[in-house]
gemmi code that builds the backbone of each chain (N, CA, C; Angstrom):
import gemmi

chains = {
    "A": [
        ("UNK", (123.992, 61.931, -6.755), (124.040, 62.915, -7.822), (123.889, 62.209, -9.172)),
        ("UNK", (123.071, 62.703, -9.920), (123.097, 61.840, -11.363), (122.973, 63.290, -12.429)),
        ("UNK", (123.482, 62.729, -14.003), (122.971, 63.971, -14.848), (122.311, 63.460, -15.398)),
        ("UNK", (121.353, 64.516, -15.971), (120.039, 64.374, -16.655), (119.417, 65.046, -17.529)),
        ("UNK", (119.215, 64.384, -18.526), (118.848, 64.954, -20.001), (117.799, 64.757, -20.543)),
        ("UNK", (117.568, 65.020, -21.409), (115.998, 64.454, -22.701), (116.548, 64.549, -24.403)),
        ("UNK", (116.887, 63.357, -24.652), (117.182, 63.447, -26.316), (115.987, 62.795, -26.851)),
        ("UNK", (115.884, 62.845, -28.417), (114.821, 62.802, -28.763), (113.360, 62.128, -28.257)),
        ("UNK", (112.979, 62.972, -27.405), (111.742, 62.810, -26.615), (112.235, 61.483, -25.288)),
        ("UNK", (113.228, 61.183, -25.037), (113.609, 60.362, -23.850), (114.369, 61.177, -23.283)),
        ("UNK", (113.935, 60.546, -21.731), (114.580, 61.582, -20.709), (115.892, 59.949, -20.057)),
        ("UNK", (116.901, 60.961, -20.173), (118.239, 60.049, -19.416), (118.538, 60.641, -18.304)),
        ("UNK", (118.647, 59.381, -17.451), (119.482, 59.745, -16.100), (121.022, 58.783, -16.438)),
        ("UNK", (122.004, 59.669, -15.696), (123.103, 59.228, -15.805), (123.944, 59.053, -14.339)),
        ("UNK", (124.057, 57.769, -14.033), (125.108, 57.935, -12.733), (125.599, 56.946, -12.461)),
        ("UNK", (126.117, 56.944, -11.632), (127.410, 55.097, -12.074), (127.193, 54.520, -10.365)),
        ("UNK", (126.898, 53.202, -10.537), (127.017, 52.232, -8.933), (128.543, 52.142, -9.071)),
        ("UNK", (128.333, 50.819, -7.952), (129.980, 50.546, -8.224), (130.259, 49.848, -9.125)),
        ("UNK", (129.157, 49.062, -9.364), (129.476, 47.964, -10.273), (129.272, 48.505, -11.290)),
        ("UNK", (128.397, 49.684, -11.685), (128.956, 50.279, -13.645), (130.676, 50.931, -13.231)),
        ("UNK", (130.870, 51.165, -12.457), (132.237, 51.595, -12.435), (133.493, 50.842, -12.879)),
        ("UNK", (133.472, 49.225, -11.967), (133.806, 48.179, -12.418), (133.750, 47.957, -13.848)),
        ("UNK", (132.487, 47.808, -14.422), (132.288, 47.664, -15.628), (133.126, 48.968, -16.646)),
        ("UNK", (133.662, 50.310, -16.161), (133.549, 51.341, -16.704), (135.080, 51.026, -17.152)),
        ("UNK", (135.926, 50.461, -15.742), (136.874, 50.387, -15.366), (137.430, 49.362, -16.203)),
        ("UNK", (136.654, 48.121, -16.753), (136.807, 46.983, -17.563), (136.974, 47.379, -19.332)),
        ("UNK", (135.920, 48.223, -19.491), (136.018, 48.822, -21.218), (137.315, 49.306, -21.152)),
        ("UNK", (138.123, 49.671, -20.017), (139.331, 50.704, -20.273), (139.436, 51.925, -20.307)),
        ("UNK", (138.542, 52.559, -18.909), (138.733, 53.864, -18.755), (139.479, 53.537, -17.365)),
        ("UNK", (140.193, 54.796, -17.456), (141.245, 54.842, -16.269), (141.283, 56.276, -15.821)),
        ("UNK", (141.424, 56.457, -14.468), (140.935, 57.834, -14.167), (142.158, 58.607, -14.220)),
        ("UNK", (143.002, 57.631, -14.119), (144.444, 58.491, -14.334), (145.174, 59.150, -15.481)),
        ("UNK", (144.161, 58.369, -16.902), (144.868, 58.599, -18.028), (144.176, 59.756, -18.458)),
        ("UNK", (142.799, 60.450, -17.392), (142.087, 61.620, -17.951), (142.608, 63.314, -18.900)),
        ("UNK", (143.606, 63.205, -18.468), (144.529, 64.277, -19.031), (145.515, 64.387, -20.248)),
        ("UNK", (145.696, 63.196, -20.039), (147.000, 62.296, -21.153), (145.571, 61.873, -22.410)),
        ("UNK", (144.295, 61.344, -21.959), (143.564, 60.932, -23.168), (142.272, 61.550, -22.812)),
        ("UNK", (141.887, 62.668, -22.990), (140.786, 63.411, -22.337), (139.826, 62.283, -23.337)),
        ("UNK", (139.871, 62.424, -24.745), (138.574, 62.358, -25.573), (138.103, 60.633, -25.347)),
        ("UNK", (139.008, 59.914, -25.102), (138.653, 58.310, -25.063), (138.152, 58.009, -23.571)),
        ("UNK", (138.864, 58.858, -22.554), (138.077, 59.156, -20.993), (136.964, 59.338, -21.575)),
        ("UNK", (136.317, 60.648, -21.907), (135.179, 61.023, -22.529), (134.323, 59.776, -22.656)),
        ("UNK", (134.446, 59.477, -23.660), (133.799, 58.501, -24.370), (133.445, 57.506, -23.623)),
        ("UNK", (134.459, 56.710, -23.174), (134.440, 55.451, -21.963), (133.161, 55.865, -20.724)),
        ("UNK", (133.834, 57.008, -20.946), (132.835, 57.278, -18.905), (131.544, 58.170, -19.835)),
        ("UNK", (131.459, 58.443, -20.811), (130.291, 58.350, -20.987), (129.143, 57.421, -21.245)),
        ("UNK", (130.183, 56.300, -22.354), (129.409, 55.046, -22.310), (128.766, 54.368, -20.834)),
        ("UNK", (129.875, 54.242, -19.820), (129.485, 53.726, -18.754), (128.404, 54.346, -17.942)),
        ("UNK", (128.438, 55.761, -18.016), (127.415, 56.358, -16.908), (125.828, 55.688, -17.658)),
        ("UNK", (125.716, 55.309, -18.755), (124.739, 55.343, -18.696), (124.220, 53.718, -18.758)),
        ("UNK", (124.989, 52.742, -17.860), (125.107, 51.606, -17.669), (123.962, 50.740, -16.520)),
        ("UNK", (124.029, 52.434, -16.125), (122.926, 52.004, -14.473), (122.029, 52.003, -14.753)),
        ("UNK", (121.221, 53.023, -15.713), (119.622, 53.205, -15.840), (119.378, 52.497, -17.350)),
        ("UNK", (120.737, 53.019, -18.251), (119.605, 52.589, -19.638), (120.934, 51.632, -20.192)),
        ("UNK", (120.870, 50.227, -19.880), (122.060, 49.413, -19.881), (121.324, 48.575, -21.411)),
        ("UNK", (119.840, 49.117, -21.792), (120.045, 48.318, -23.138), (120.216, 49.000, -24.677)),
        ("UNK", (120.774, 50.523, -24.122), (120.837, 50.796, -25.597), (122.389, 50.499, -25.997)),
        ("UNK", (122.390, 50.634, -27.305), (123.718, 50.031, -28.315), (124.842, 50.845, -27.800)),
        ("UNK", (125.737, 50.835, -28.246), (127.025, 51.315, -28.256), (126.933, 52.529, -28.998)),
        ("UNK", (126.512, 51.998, -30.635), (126.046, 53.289, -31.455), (125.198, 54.193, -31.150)),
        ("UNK", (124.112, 53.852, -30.401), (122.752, 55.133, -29.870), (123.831, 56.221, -28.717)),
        ("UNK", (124.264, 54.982, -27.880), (125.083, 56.032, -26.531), (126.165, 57.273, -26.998)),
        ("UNK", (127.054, 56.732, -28.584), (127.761, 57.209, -29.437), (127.138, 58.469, -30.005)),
        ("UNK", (125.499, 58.152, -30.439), (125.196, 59.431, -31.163), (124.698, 60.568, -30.438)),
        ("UNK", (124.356, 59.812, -29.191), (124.041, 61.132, -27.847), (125.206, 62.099, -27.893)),
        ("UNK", (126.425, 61.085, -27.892), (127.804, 61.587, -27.030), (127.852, 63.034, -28.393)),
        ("UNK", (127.849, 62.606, -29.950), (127.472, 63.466, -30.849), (127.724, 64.627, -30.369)),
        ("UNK", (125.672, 64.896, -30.601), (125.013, 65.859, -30.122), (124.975, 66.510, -28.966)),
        ("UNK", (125.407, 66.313, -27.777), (125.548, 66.794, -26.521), (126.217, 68.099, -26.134)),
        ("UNK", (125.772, 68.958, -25.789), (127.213, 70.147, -25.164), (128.327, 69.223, -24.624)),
        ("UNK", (128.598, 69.215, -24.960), (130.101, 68.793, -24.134), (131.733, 69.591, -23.251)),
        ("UNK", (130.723, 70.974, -22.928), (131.347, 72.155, -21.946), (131.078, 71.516, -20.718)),
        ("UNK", (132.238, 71.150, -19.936), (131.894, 70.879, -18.555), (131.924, 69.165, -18.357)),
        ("UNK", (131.829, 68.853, -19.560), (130.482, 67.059, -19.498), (131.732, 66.504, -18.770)),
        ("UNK", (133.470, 66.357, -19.021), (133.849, 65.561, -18.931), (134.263, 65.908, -17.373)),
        ("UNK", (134.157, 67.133, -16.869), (134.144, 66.881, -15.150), (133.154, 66.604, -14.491)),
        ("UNK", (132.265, 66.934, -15.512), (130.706, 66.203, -14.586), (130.606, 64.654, -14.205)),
        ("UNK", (131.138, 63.938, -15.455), (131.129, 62.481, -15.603), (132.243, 62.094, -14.437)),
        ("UNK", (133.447, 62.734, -14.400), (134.127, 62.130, -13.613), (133.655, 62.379, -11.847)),
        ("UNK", (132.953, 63.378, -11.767), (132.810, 63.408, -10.775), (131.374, 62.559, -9.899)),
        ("UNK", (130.597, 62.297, -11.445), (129.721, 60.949, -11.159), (130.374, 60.036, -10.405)),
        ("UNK", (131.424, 59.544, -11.641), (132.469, 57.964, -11.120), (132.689, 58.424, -9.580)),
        ("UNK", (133.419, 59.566, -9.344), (133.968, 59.116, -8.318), (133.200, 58.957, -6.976)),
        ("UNK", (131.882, 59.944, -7.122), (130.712, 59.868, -6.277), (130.276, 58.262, -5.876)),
        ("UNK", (130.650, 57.234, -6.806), (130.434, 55.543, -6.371), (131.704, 55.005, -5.559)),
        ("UNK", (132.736, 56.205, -5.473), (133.947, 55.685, -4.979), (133.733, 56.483, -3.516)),
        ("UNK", (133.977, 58.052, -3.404), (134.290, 58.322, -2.153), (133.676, 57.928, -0.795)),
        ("UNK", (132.549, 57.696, -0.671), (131.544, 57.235, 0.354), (132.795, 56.039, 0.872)),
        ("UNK", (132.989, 55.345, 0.218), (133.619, 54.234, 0.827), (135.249, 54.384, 1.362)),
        ("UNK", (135.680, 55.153, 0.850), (137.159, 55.736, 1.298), (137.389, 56.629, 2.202)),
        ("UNK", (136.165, 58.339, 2.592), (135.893, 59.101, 3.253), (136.082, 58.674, 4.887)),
        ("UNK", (136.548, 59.903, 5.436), (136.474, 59.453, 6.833), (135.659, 60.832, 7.717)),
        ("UNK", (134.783, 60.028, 8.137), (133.432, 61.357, 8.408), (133.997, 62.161, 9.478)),
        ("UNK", (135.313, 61.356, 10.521), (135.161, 62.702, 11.574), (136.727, 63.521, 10.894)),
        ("UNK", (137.447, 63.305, 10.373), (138.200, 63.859, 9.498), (137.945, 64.683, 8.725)),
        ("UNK", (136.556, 64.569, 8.133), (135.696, 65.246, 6.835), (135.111, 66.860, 8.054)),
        ("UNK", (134.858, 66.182, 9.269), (134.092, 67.134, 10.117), (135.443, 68.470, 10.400)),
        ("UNK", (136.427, 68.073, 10.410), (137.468, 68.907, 11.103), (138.281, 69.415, 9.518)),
        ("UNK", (138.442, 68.971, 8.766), (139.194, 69.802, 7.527), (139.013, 70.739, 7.089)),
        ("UNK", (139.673, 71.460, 6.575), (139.839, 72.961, 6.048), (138.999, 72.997, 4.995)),
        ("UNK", (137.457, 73.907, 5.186), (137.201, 73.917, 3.721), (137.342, 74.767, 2.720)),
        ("UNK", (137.201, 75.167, 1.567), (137.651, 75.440, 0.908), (136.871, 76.081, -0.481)),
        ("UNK", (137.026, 76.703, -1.413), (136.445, 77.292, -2.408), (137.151, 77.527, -3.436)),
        ("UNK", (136.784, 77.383, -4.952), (136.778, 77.816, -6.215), (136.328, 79.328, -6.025)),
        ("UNK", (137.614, 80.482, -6.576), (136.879, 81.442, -7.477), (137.007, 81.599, -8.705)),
        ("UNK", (136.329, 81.754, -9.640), (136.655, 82.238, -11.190), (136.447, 83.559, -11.568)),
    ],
    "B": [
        ("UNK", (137.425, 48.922, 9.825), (136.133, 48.466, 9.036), (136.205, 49.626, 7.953)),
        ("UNK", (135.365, 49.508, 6.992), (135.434, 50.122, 5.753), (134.917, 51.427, 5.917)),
        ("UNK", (135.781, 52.982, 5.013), (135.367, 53.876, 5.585), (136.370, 54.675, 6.126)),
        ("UNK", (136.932, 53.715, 7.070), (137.663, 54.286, 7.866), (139.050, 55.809, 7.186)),
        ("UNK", (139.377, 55.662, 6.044), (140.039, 56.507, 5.357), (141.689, 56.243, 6.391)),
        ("UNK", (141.488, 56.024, 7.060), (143.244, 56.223, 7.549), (143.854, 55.093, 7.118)),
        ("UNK", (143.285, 54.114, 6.788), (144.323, 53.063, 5.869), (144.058, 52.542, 4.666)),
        ("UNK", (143.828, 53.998, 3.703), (143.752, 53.709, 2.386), (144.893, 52.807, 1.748)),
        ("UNK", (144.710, 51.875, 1.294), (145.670, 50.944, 0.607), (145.598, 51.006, -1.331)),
        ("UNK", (146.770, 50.922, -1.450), (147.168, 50.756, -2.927), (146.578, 50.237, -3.604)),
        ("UNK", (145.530, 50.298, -4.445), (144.887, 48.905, -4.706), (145.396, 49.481, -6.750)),
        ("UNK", (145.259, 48.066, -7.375), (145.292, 48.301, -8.640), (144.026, 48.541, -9.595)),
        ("UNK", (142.945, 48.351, -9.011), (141.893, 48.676, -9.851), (140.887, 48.618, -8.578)),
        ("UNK", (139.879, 49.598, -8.841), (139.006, 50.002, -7.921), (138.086, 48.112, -7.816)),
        ("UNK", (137.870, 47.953, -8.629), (137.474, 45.701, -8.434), (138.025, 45.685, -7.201)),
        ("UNK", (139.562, 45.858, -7.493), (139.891, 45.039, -6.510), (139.830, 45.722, -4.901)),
        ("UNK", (139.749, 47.130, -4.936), (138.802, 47.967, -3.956), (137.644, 47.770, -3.405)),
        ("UNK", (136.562, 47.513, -4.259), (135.513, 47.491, -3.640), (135.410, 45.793, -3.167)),
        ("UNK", (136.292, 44.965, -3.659), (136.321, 43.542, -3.012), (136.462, 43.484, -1.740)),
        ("UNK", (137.768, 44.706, -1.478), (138.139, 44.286, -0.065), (137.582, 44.869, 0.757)),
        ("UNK", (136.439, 46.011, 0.479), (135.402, 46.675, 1.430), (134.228, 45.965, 1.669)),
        ("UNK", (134.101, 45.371, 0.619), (132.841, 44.591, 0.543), (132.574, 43.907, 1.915)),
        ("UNK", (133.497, 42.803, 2.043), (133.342, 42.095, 3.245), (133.606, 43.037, 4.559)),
        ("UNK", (133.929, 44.098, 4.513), (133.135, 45.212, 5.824), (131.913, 45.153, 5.844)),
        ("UNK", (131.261, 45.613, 4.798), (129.693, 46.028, 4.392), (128.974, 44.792, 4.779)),
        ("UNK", (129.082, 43.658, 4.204), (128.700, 42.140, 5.094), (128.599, 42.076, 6.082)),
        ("UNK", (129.447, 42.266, 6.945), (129.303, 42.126, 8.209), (128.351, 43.361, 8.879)),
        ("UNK", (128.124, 43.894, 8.161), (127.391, 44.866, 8.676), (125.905, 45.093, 8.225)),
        ("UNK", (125.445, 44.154, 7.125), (124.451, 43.365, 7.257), (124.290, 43.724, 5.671)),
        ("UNK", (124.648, 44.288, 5.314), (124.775, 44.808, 3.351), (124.605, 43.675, 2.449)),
        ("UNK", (123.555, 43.933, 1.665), (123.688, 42.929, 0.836), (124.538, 43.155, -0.549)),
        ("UNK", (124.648, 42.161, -1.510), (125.674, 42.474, -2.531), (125.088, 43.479, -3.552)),
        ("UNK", (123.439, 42.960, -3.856), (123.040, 44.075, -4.706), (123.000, 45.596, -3.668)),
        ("UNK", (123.050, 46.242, -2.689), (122.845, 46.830, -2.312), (124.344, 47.749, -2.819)),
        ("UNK", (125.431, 46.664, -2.233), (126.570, 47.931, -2.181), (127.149, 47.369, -3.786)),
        ("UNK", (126.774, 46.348, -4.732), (127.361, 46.975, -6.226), (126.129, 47.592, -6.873)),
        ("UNK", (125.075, 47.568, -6.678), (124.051, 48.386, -7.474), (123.072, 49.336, -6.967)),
        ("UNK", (123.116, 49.494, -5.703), (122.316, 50.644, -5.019), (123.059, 51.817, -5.008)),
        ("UNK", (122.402, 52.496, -3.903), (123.298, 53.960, -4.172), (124.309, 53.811, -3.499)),
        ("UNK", (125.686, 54.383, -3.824), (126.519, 54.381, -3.476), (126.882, 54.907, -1.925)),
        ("UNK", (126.086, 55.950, -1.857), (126.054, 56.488, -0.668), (125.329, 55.942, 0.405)),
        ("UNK", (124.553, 54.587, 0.315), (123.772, 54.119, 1.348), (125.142, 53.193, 2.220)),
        ("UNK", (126.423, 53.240, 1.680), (127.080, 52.603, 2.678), (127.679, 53.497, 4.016)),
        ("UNK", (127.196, 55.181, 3.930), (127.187, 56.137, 5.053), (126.261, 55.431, 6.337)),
        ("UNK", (124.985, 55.397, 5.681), (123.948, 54.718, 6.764), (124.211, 53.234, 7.568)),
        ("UNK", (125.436, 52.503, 6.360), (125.558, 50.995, 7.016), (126.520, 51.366, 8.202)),
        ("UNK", (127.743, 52.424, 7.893), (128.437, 52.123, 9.111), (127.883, 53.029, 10.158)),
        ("UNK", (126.745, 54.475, 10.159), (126.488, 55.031, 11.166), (125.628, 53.978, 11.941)),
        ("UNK", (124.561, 52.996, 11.463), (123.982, 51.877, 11.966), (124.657, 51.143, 12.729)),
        ("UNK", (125.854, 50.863, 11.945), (126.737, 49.467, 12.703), (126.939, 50.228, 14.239)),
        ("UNK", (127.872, 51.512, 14.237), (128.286, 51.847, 15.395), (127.477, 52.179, 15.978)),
        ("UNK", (125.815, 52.964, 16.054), (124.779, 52.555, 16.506), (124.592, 51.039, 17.426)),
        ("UNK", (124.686, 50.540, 16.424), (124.471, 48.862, 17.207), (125.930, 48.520, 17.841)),
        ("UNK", (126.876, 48.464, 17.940), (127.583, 48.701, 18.452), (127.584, 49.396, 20.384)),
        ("UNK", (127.420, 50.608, 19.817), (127.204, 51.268, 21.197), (125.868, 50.886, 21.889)),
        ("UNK", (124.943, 50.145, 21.577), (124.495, 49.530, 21.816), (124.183, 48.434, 23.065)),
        ("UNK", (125.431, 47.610, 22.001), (125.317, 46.273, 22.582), (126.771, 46.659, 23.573)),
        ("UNK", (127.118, 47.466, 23.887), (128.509, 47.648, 24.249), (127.862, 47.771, 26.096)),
        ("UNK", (126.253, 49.401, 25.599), (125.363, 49.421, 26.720), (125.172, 48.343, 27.340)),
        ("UNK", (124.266, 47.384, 27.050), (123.653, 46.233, 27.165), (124.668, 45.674, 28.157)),
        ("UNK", (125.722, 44.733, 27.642), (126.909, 44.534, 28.152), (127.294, 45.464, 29.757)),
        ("UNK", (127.516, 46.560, 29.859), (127.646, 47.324, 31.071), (126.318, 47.308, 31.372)),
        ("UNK", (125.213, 46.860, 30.970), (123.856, 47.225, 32.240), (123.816, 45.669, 33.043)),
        ("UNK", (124.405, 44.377, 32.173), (123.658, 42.915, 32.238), (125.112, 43.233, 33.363)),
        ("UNK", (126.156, 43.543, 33.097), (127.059, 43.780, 34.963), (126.489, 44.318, 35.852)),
        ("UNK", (126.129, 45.596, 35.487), (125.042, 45.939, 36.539), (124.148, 45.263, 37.182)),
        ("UNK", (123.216, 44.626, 36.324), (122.680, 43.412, 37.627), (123.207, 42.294, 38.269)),
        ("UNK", (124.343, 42.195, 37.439), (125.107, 41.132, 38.120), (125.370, 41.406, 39.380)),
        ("UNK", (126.750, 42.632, 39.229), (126.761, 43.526, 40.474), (125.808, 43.763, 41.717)),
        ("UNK", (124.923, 44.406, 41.531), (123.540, 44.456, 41.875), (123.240, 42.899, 42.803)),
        ("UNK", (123.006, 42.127, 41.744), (122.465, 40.880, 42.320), (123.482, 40.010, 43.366)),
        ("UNK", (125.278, 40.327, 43.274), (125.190, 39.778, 43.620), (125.677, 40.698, 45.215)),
        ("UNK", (125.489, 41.907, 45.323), (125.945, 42.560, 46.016), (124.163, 42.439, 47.456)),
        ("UNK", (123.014, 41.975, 46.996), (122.265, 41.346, 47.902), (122.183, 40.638, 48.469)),
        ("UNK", (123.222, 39.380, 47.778), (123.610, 38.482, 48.591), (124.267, 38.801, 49.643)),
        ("UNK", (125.279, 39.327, 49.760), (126.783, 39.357, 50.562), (126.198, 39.354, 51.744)),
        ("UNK", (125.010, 39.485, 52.341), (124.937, 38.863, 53.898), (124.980, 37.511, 54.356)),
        ("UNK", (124.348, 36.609, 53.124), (124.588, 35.401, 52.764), (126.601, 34.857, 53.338)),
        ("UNK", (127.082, 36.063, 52.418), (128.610, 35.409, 52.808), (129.342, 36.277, 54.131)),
        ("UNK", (128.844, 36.520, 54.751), (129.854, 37.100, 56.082), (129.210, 35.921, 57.066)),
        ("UNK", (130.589, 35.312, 57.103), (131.033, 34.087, 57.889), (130.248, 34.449, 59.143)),
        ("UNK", (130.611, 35.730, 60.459), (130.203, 35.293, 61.483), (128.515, 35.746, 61.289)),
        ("UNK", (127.633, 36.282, 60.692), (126.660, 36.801, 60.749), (125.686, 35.437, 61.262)),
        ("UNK", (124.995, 36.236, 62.425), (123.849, 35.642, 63.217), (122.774, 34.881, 62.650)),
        ("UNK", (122.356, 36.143, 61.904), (120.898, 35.971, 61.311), (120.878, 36.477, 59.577)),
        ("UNK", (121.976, 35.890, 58.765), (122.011, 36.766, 57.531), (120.372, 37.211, 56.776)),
        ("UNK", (120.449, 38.129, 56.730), (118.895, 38.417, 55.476), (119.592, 39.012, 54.190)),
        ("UNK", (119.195, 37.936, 53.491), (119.416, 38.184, 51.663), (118.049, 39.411, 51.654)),
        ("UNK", (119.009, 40.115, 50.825), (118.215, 41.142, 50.237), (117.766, 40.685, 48.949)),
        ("UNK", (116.130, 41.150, 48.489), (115.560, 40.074, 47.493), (116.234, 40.943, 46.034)),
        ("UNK", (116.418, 39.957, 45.123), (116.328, 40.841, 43.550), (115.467, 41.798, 43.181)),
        ("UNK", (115.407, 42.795, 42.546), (114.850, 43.964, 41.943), (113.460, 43.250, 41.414)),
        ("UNK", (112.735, 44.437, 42.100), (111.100, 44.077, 41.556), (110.833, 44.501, 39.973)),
        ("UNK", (111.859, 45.250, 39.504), (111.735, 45.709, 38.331), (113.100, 46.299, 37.805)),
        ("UNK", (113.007, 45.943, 36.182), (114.141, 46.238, 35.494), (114.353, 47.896, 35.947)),
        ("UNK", (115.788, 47.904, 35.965), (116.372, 49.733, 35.974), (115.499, 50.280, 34.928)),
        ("UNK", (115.221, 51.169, 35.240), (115.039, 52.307, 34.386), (115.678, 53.476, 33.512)),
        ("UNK", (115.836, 52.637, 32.492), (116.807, 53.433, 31.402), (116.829, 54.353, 30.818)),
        ("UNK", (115.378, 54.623, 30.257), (114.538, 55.512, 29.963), (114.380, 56.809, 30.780)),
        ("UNK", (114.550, 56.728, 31.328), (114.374, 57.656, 32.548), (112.997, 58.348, 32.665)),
        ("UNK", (112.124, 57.455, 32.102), (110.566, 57.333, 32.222), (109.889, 57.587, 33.416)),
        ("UNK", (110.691, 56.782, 34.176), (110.162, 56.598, 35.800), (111.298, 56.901, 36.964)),
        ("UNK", (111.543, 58.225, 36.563), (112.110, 58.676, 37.693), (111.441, 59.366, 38.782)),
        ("UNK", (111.968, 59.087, 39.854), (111.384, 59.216, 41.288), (109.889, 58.144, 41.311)),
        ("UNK", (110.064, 57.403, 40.930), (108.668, 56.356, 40.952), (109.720, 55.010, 41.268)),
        ("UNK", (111.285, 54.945, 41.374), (111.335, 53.741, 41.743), (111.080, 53.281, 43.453)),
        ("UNK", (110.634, 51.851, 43.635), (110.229, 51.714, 44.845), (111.002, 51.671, 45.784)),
        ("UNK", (110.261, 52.127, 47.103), (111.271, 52.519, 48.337), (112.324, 51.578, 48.587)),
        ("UNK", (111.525, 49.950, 48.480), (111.943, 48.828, 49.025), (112.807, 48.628, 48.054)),
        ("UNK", (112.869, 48.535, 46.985), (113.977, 48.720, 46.002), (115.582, 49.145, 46.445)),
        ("UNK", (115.150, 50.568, 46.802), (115.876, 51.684, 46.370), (116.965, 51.434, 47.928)),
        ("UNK", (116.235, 51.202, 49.277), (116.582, 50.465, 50.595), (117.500, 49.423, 49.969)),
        ("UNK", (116.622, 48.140, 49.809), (117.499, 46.849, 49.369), (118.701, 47.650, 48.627)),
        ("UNK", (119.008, 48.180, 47.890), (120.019, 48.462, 46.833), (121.143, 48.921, 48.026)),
        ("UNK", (120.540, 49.895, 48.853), (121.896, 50.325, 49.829), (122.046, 49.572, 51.168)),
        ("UNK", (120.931, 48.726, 51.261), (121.467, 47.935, 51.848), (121.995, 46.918, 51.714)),
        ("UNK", (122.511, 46.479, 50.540), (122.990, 45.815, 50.497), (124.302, 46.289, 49.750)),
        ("UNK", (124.819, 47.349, 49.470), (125.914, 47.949, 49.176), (126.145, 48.231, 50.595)),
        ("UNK", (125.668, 48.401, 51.343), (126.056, 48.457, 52.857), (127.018, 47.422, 53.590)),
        ("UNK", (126.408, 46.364, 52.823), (126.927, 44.857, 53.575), (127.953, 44.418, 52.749)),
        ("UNK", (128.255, 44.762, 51.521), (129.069, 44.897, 50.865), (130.548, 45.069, 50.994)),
        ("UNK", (130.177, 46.791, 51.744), (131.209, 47.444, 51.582), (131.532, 47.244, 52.921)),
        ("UNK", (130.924, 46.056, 54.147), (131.115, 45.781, 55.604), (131.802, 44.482, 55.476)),
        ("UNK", (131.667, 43.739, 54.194), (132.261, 42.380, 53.705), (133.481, 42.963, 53.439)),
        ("UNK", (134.114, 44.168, 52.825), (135.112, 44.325, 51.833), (135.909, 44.719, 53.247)),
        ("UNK", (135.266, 45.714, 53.711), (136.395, 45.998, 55.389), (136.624, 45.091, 55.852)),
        ("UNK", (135.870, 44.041, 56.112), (135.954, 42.855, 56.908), (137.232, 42.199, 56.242)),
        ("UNK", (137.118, 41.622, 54.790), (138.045, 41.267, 54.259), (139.420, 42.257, 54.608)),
        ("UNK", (139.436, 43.339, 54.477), (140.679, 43.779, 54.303), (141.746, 43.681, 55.477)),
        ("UNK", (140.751, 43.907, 56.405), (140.966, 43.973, 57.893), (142.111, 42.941, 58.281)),
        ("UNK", (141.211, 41.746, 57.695), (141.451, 40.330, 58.298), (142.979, 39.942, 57.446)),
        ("UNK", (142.666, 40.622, 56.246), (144.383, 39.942, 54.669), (144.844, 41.267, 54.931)),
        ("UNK", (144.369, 41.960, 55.546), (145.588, 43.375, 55.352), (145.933, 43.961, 53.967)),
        ("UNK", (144.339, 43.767, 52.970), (144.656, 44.303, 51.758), (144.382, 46.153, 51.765)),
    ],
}
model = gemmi.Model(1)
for chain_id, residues in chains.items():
    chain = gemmi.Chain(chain_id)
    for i, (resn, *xyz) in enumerate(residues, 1):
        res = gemmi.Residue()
        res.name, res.seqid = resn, gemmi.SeqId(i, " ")
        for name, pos in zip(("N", "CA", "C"), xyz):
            atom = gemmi.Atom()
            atom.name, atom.element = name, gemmi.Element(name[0])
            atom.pos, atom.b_iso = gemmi.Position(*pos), 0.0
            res.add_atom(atom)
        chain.add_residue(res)
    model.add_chain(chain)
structure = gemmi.Structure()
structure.add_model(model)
structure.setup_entities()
């Protein structure tokens, strides 16, 4: 799963390996502090997602995206990037086959 | 092996997580750029592969008894002490058929040798028991 955009005339893909995660995990985002510090989560795991594909723009360019962006939704999207580099490896497929599934209504 | 989810462990930073999975993924033939910079999800395919190869070689293992078995169960006229005139039954003119490619095409003389010599076998094993009272 990756997100994907176009700011001024460039198109971004956004999605995290393990190792931008590592790296994500190193700037000082913590997945636990998401609630306690939504806007610096934000920021962090936005900087990082975009570590995999476009790892040479500045700090300031990734900053002025973060700007301009809708930012309805962005910060469960991002987290659910991160964790997409995590669950594969923790998941247990015949466990996954037999669990209760389940649904969101709004 | 990694994956497994029933012995998720405490770890303090996902680093030190994906360290200790890592060397699952190794052994399972993963390279490093693969599982820190590929897709995350290609480590689904490493372990359905592994146990693939696995069940496998597990086959392999129970077929290479099988000819053992097999081979050495042609002999056993060879080993009954009072026999006259023993005739070894010869080895298989051709590998089993796994495939099940060639069914009803295996050869008569084959298919004979095989019970006859599970014949002599199972005339060795009476014999034995007979004699030790097993």
């Amino acid at each position: 799963m990756a997100l994907i955009f176009t700011y001024k005339d460039n198109e971004y893909t956004l999605e995290f390996t393990r190792n931008t995660v590592m790296e994500t995990e190193r700037m000082g985002f913590d997945m636990d502090k998401i609630d306690s510090a939504p806007v610096t989560s934000l920021t962090l795991l936005f900087r990082g997602a975009f570590l995999a594909h476009h790892r040479t723009l500045t700090i300031a360019e990734v900053d002025d995206i973060l700007t301009n962006i809708d930012k309805e939704g962005l910060l469960t999207a991002l987290g659910k990037l991160y964790m997409d580099a995590i669950k594969p490896l923790i998941e247990n497929e015949e466990h996954s086959k037999n669990a209760i599934k389940w649904t969101v209504k709004t | 092996m990694g994956g497994g989810g029933d012995n998720i462990k405490a770890f303090a930073s996902y680093r030190d997580m994906f360290e200790e999975y890592f060397a699952d993924y190794l052994v399972m033939g993963m390279t490093y750029d693969e599982f820190y910079n590929g897709d995350p999800n290609l480590v689904r395919a490493y372990r359905k592969a592994f146990k693939t190869k696995l069940e496998n070689r597990n086959m392999e293992m129970w077929l290479q008894g099988a000819y053992i078995y097999d081979a050495i169960s042609r002999l056993t006229p060879l080993m009954q002490p009072f026999a006259k005139k023993p005739k070894v039954v010869p080895y298989l003119k051709e590998p089993y058929d796994i495939s099940g490619e060639k069914e009803g095409t295996e050869s008569k003389k084959d298919k004979a040798g095989t019970e006859a010599a599970l014949d002599h076998m199972r005339g060795l094993m009476t014999l034995i028991n007979n004699r030790f009272g097993g």
